[in-house]
N, C-alpha and C positions, 0 to 999 in steps of 0.2 A: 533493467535486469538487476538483479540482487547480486550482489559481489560479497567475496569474501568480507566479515566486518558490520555486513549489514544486515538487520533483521528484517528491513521490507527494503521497498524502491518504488513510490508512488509515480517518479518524474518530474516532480516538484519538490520546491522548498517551504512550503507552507506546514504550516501548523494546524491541530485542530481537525484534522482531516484524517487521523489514522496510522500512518504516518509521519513523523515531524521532522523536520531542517536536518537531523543527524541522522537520521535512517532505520530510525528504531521506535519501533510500534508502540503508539501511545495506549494510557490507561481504557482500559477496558475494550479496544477493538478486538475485530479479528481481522486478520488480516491475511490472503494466500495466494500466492503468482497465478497469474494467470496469462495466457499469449495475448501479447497489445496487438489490439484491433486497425492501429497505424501503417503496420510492420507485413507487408507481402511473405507467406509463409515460401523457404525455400527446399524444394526435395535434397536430405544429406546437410542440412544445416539444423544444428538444435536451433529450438524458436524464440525468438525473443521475447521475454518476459516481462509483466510490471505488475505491480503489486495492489490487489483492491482488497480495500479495507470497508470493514462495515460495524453499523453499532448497535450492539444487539439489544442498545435498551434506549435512552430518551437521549438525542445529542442534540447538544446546548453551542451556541455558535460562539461563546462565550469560554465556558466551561469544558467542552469536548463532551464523551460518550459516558453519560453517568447510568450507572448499575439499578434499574427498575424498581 
């Protein structure tokens, strides 16, 4: 879930992914919460979120999500 401080929350601490180790959306993703698929949705409880990132041009496993 994205907390105050953070600009995404992958659920990880990797890099490269969209996401990275501080919680702040790397170069050129997008990235937008979405309900984790983990997480049993409860009636009267907000849902729990995580954050998927995607790259809208050519990503380098290397490099990250470089601009087409």
């Amino acid at each position: 879930m994205v907390n105050p401080g953070e600009e995404c929350d992958d659920g990880n601490a990797d890099n490269l992914d969209g996401c990275d180790n501080g919680c702040r959306i790397e170069a050129n993703f997008r990235c937008e919460s979405v309900p984790r698929s983990d997480v049993k949705p409860v009636d009267g409880v907000a849902p729990s979120l995580i954050s998927q990132c995607t790259c809208p041009g050519i990503l380098s496993p290397v490099l990250g999500c470089l601009v087409a």
